[in-house]
C-alpha positions in Angstrom: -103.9 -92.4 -110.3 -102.1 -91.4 -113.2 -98.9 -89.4 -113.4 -101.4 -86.3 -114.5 -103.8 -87.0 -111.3 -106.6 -88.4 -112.6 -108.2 -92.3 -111.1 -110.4 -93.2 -114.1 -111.4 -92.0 -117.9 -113.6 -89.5 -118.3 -116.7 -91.7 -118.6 -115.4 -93.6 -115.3 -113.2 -96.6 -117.1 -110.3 -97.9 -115.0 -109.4 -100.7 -117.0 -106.1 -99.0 -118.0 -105.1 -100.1 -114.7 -105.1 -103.8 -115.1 -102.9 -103.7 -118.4 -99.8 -102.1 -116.7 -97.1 -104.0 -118.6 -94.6 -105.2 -116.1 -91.2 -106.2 -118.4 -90.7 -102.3 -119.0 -87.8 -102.4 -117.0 -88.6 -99.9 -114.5 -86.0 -99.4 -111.9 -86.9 -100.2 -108.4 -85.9 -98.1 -105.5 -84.3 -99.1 -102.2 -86.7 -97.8 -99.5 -86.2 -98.5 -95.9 -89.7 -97.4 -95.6 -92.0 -98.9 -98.1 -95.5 -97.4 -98.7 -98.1 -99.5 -97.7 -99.8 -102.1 -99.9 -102.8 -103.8 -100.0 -101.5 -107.3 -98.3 -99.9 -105.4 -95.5 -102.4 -102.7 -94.3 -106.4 -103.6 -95.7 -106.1 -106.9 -93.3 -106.3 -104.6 -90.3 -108.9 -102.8 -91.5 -112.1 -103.2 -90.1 -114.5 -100.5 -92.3 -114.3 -99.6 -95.6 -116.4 -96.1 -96.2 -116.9 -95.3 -100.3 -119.0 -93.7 -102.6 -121.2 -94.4 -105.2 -119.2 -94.4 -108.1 -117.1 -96.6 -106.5 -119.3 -98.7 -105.3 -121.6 -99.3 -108.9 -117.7 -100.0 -110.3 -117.0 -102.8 -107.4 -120.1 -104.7 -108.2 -118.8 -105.0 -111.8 -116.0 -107.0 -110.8 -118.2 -110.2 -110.1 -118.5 -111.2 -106.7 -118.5 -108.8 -103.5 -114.6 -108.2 -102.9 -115.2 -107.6 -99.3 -117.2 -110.6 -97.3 -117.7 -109.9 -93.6 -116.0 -106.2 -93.9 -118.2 -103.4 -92.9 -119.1 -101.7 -96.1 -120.6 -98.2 -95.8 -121.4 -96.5 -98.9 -122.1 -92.6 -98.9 -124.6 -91.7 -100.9 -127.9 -89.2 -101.4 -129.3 -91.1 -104.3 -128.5 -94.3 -104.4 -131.6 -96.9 -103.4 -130.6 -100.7 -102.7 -131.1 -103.5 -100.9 -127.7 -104.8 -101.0 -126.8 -106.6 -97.8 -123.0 -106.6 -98.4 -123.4 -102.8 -97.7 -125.0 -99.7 -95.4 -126.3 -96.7 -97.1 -125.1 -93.6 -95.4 -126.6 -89.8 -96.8 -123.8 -87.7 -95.2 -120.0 -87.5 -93.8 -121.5 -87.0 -90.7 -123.8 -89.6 -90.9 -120.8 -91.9 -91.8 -118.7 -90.6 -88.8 -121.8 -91.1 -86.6 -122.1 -94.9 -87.5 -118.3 -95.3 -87.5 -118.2 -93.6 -84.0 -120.9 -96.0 -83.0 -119.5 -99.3 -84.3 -116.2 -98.7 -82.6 -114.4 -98.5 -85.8 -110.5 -98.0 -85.7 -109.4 -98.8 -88.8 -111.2 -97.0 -91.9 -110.4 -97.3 -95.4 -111.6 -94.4 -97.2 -112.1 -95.1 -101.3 -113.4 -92.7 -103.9 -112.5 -89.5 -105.5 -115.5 -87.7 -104.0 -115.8 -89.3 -100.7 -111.9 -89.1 -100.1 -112.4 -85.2 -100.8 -115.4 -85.0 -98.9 -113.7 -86.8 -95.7 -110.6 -84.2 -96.4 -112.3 -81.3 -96.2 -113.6 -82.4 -92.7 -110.3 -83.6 -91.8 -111.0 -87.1 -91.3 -108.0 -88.5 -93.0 -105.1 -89.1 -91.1 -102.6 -91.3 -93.9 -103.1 -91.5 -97.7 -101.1 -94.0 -99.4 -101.5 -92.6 -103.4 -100.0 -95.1 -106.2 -99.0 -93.1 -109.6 -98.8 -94.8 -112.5 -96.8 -94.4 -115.3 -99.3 -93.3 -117.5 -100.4 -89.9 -118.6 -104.1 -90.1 -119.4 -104.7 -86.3 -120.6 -108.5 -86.4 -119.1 -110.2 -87.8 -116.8 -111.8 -88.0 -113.2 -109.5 -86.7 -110.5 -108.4 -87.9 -107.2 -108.3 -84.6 -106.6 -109.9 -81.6 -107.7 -111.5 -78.7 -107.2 -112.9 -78.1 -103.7 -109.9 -80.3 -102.2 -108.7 -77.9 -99.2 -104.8 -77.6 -98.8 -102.9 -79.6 -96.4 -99.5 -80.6 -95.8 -97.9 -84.0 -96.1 -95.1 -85.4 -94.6 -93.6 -88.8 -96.7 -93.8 -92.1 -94.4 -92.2 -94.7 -97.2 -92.1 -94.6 -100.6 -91.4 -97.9 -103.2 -91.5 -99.1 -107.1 -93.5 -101.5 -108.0 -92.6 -104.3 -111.1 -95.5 -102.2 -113.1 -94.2 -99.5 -112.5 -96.3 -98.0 -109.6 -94.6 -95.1 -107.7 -96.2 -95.8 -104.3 -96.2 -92.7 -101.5 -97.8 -93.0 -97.9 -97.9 -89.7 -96.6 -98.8 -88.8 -92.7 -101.2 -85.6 -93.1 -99.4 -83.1 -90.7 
């Protein structure tokens, strides 16, 4: 997200975050505990739950990023045939069919679907990265609706664009 909380543009562009200029100089920090990144954790994982939105933004990237992972996608309108992915209507229909597969390890993506999986309290780590970029307006990772909860900080680390990353434990 950006430094003012928001994961894409208003009209759902997240380009900005592939032109994060890296010779900036930003300062790294010395962490004992790193946050997690992508190379270390999304090899264990063995469903990845997300919305819509998401979802119609993965398939622009060109081929399907996730080959052999269980995909489900949570959504009340969408119609496809897809067979990279599962439709699911609800949270609970999600947590039924995760229940069901034997899922351990879930990767929950989306502003929506992160909230919606909040508010039930389904999520038990967030790893956030902030960038350093204030975009002024756009679609939040977190918003309105988002119930209160408290955090505790599990590693932190800088990253050569620039990247604050945080994983927090929810407590």
């Amino acid at each position: 997200m950006s430094l003012d909380g928001f994961i894409a543009r208003p009209d759902g562009d997240v380009r900005w975050l592939e032109s994060l200029p890296t010779d900036r100089g930003h300062v790294t920090t010395s962490a004992a505990n790193p946050a997690l990144v992508w190379e270390t954790f999304f090899p264990d994982i063995d469903t990845l739950v997300m919305g819509r939105g998401t979802y119609e933004k993965v398939l622009t990237f060109g081929d399907w990023p996730f080959p052999g992972l269980t995909t489900l996608v949570l959504s009340s309108a969408l119609d496809t045939d897809d067979g990279n992915i599962e439709l699911v209507r609800t949270v609970d229909e999600a947590t039924n069919r995760l229940s069901a597969r034997g899922a351990s390890e879930v990767y929950v993506d989306g502003g929506v679907t992160i909230r919606s999986f909040l508010r039930q309290g389904l999520i038990d780590e967030l790893t956030v990265s902030i960038a350093p970029v204030i975009l002024g307006d756009g679609l939040p990772l977190f918003g309105e609706g988002t119930p209160e909860r408290s955090l505790r900080v599990r590693g932190s680390h800088v990253t050569d664009e620039g990247l604050v990353r945080i994983t927090y434990d929810l407590v």
